[in-house]
C-alpha positions as CSV (number, residue, x, y, z in Angstrom):
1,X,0.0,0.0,0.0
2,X,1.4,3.2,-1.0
3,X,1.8,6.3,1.2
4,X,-1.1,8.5,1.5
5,X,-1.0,12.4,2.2
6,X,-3.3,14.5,4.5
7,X,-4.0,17.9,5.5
8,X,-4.7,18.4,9.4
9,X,-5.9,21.4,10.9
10,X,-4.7,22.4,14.0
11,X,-6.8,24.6,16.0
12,X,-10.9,25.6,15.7
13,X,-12.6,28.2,14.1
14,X,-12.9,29.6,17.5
15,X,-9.3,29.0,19.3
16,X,-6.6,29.9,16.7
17,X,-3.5,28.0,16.3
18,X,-0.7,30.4,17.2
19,X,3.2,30.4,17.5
20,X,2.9,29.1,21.4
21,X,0.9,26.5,20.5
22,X,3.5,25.0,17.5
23,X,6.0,25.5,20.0
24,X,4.7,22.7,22.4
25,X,2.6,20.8,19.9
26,X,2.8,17.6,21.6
27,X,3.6,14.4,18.9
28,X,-0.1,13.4,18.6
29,X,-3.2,14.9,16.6
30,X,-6.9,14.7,17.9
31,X,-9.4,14.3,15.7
32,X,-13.7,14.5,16.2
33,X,-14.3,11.0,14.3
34,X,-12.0,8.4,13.1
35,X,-9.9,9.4,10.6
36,X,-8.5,6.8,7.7
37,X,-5.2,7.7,8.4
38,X,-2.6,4.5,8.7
39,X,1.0,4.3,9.9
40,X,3.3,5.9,7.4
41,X,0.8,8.2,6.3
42,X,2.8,11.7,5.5
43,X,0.8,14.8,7.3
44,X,0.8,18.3,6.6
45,X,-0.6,20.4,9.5
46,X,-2.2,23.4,9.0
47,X,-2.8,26.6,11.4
48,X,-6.4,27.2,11.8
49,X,-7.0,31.2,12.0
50,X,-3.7,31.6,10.2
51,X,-4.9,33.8,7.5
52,X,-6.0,36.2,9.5
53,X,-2.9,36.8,11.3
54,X,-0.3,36.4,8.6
55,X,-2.8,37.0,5.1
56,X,-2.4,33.4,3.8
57,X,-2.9,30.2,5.5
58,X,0.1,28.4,6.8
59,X,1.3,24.9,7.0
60,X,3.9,24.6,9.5
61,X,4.6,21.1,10.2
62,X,5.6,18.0,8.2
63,X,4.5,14.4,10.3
64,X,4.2,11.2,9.8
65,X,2.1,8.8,11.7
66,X,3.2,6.2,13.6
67,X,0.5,4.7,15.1
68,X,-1.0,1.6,14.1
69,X,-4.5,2.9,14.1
70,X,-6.3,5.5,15.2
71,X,-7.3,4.8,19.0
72,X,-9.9,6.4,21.3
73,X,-7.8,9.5,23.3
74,X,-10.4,10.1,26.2
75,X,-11.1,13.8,25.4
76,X,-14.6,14.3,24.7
77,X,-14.7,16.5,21.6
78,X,-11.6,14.6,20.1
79,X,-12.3,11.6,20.3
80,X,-9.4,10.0,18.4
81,X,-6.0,10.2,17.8
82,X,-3.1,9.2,16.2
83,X,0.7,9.0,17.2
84,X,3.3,10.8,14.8
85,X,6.4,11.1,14.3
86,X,8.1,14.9,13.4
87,X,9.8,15.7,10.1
88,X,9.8,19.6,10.3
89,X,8.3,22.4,11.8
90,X,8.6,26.2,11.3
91,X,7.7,29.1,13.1
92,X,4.4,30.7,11.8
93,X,5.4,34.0,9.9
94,X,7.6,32.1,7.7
95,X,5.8,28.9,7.5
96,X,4.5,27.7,3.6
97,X,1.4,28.5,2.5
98,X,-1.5,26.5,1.4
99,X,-1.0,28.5,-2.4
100,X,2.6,26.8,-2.2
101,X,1.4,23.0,-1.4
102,X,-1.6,23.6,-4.0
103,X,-4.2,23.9,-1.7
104,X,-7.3,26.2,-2.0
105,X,-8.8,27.5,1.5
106,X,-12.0,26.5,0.4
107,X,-11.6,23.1,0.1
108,X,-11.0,23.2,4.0
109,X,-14.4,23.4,5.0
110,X,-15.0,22.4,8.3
111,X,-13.2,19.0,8.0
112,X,-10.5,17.9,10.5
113,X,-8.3,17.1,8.0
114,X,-8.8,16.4,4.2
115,X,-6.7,13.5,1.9
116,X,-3.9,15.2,-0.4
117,X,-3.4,14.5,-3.8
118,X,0.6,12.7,-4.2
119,X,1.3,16.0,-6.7
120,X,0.2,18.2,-3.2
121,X,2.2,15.6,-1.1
122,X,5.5,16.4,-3.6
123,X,4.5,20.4,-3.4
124,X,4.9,19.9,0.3
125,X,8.4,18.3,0.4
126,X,9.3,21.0,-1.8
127,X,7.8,23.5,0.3
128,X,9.3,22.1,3.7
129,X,13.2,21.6,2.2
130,X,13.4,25.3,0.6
131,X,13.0,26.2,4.4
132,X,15.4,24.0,6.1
């Protein structure tokens, strides 16, 4: 099976993901219902409420997931989450933007996290090793 690529969002509509936050983003994601994702899966995350602060939305960290499954995590509203394993991460303000993995904002919706295409994935590496 071949390695998928996903889009997570960090942060809520309401509850912004800021710079603090990527600072001590534990190596985990929460998600509302079960998501599809499988070990080896390659995640892009995704500052919710970035665009406001910085005019585009950012992606500012490069995971991959190392759980098994998805597992129940005991939070009420999150019900599920993953292990991963981080690649990169950089600091908001520089971060790339969804326009550089090939992602429109509108696609977002309110999903937890939406399934990349592997020409999106690629746009990501690039994105990530320009900033190194």
């Amino acid at each position: 099976m071949s390695t998928a690529w996903w889009l997570l969002l960090a942060g809520t509509g309401e509850r912004p993901y800021t710079e603090a936050d990527r600072r001590r983003r534990p190596l985990r994601h929460r998600f509302p219902r079960r998501p599809r994702i499988a070990r080896g899966d390659m995640l892009v995350v995704y500052a919710a409420g970035s665009a406001r602060e910085y005019g585009e939305g950012r992606v500012f960290a490069l995971e991959e997931c190392v759980s098994d499954e998805p597992h129940l995590s005991g939070h009420e509203r999150w019900k599920w989450e993953i292990e991963t394993r981080r690649i990169e991460s950089v600091p908001l303000p520089v971060a790339p933007t969804l326009r550089d993995i090939g992602v429109q904002s509108r696609s977002l919706g309110r999903h937890s996290h939406i399934r990349l295409t592997d020409r999106q994935g690629e746009l990501s590496l690039q994105a990530f090793a320009v900033r190194l």
